[in-house]
C-alpha positions as CSV (number, residue, x, y, z in Angstrom):
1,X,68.0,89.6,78.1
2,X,70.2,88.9,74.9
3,X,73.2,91.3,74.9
4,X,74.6,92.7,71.8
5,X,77.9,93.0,70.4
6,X,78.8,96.0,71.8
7,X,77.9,94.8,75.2
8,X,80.0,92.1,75.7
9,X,83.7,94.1,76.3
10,X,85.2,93.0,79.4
11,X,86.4,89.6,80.9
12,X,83.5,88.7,83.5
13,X,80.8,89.5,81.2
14,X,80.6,85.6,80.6
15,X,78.4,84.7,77.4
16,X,76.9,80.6,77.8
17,X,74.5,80.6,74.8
18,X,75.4,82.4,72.0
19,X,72.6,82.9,69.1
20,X,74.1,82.0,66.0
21,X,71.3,82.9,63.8
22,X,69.4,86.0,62.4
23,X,65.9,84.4,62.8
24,X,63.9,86.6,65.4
25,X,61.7,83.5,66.9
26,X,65.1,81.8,67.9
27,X,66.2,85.4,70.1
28,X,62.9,85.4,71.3
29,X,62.8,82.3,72.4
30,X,65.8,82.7,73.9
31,X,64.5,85.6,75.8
32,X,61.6,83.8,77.2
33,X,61.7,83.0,80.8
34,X,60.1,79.5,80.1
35,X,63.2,78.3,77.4
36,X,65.7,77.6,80.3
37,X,68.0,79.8,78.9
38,X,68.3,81.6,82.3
39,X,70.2,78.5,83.2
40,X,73.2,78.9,81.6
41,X,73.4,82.5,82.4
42,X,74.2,85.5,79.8
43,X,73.4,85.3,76.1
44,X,74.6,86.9,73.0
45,X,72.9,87.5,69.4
46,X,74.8,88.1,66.7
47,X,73.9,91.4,65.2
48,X,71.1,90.1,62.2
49,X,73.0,93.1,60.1
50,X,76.2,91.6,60.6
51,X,77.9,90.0,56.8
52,X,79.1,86.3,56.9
53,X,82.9,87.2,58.2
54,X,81.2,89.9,60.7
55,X,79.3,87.5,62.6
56,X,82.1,85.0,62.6
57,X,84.5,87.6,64.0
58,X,81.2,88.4,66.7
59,X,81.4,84.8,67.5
60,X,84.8,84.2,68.2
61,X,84.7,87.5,70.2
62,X,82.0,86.4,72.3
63,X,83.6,82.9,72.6
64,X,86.8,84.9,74.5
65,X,84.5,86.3,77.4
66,X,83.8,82.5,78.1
67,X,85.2,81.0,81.6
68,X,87.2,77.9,82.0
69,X,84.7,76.0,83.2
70,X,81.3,77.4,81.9
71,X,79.1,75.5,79.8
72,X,78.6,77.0,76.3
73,X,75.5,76.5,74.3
74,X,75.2,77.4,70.2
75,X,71.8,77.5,69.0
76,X,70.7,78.1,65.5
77,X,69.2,76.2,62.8
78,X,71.7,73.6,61.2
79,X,71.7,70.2,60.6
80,X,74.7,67.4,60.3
81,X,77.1,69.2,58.4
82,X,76.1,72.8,59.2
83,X,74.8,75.3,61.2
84,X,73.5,78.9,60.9
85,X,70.3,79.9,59.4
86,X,67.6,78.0,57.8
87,X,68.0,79.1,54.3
88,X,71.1,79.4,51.9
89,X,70.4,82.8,50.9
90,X,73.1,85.3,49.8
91,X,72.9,87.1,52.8
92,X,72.6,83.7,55.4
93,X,75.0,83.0,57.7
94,X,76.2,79.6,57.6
95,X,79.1,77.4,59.7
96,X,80.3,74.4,58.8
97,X,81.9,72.1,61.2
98,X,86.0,73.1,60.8
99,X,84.9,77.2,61.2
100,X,82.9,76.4,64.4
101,X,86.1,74.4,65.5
102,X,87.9,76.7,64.4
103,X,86.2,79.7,66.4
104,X,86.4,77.7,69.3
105,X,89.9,76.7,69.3
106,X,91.1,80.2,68.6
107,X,88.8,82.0,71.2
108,X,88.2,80.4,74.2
109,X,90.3,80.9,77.2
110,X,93.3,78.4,77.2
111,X,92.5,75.5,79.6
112,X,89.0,75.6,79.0
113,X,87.2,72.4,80.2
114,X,83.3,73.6,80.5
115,X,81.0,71.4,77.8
116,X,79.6,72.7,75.0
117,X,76.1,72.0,73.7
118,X,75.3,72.4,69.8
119,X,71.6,73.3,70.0
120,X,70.4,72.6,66.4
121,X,68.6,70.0,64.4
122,X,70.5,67.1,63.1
123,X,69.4,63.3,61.7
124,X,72.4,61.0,62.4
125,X,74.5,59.3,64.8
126,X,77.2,61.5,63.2
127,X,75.5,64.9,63.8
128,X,77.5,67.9,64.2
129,X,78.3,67.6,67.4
130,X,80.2,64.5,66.7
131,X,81.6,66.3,63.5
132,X,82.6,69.4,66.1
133,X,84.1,66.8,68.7
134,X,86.7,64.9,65.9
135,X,87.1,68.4,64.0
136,X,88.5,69.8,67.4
137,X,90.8,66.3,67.8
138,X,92.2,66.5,64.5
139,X,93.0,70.4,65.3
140,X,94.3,69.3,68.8
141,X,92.0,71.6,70.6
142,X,89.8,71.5,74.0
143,X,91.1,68.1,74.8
144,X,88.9,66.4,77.4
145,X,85.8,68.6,76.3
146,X,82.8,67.4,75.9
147,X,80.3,68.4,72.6
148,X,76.5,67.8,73.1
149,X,73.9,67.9,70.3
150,X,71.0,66.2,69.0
151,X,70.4,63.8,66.4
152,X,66.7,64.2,65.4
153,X,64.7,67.9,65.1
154,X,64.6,70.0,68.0
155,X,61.1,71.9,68.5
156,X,62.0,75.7,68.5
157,X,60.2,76.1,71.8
158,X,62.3,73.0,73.5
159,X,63.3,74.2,76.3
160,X,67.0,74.5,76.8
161,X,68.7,71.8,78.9
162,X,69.7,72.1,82.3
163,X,73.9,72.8,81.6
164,X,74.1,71.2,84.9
165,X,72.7,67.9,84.0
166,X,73.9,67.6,79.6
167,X,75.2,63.8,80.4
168,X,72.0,62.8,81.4
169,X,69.7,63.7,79.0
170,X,68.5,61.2,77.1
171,X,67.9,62.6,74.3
172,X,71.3,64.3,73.9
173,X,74.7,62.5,72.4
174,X,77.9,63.4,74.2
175,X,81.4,63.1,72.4
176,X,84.7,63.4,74.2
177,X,87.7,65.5,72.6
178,X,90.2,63.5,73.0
179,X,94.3,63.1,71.8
C-alpha cells in the first residue's frame, strides 16, 4: 500500500519507489499486486494537493528514510529532460534533471551505494537517467551509484523491474556516477 507523507517519520520506514506524480492510474498501478512494486518494498505518493516546492520538500523527505544500500525507484511521467506529470499545467509538478540531483544529493543517507531506477518514458541514448548520472558527477554526489532508465515509452502497466536484477535487463540503460 502507498504511504503518505505523514507516514513516513522514522528511520526504518525505508521508502524504494517513490510516486513522483499526481496522476491516480500511476498510484494505482503502483498498488497492484501484479506491477512488481512489492519488490522493492515500501512506496510513497506525494500528496496530489501538495504545490510545486511542497512535493519537492516531500521528496527529499522521503529520499532521507532511504538505506545505504536499497534500491530506489522514481516513477512518473517525464521524458529526456524532465520528469513529473504529463502536462505543463499551472498546478503540474515538474523536475528537471539538476532538482532531482539535487534532492538526491541533499537527502539520502551519506554513503549511500543502492541503484536508482528512473521509471519514466524517455527517447534517447541521453535520457534522463544519463542526464541524472553526469548531473550527480558534476555535483560530486553518490559516486559509484548506478542510474537506470529507459530510452523509449514505458507502458503504464509495465511491470516494475526486479531491483534485484536492474543490470540485466535489456531494456534498461545503466550509467555509473563516477569522479
Amino acid at each position: 500500500m502507498t504511504k503518505s507523507d505523514e507516514s513516513v517519520t522514522s528511520k526504518g520506514a525505508s521508502v524504494m519507489i517513490i510516486v513522483c506524480t499526481k496522476d491516480g492510474a500511476v498510484v494505482n498501478w503502483t498498488n497492484n499486486n501484479q506491477s512488481g512494486a512489492n519488490l522493492w518494498g515500501n512506496a510513497f505518493a506525494i500528496n496530489p494537493m501538495a504545490n510545486q516546492d511542497q512535493a519537492t520538500q516531500m521528496l527529499c523527505n522521503a529520499l532521507a528514510f532511504l538505506g545505504l544500500n536499497e534500491p530506489l525507484c522514481l516513477t512518473a511521467h517525464g521524458n529526456d529532460i524532465e520528469m513529473g506529470d504529463p502536462g505543463n499545467g499551472p498546478y503540474d509538478w515538474t523536475w528537471n534533471v539538476n532538482l532531482i540531483a539535487g534532492c538526491l544529493a541533499v537527502s539520502v543517507p551519506a554513503g549511500y551505494t543502492g541503484p536508482i531506477l528512473i521509471r519514466i518514458c524517455a527517447n534517447q541514448i541521453t535520457n534522463f537517467s544519463a542526464r541524472l548520472a553526469v548531473s550527480l558527477q558534476n555535483g560530486q554526489a553518490l559516486n559509484g551509484v548506478w542510474i537506470y532508465g529507459y530510452n523509449r515509452a514505458v507502458p503504464m502497466q509495465q511491470a516494475f523491474p526486479n531491483p534485484a536484477n536492474l543490470a540485466n535487463q535489456v531494456d534498461l540503460q545503466g550509467t555509473q556516477v563516477v569522479y
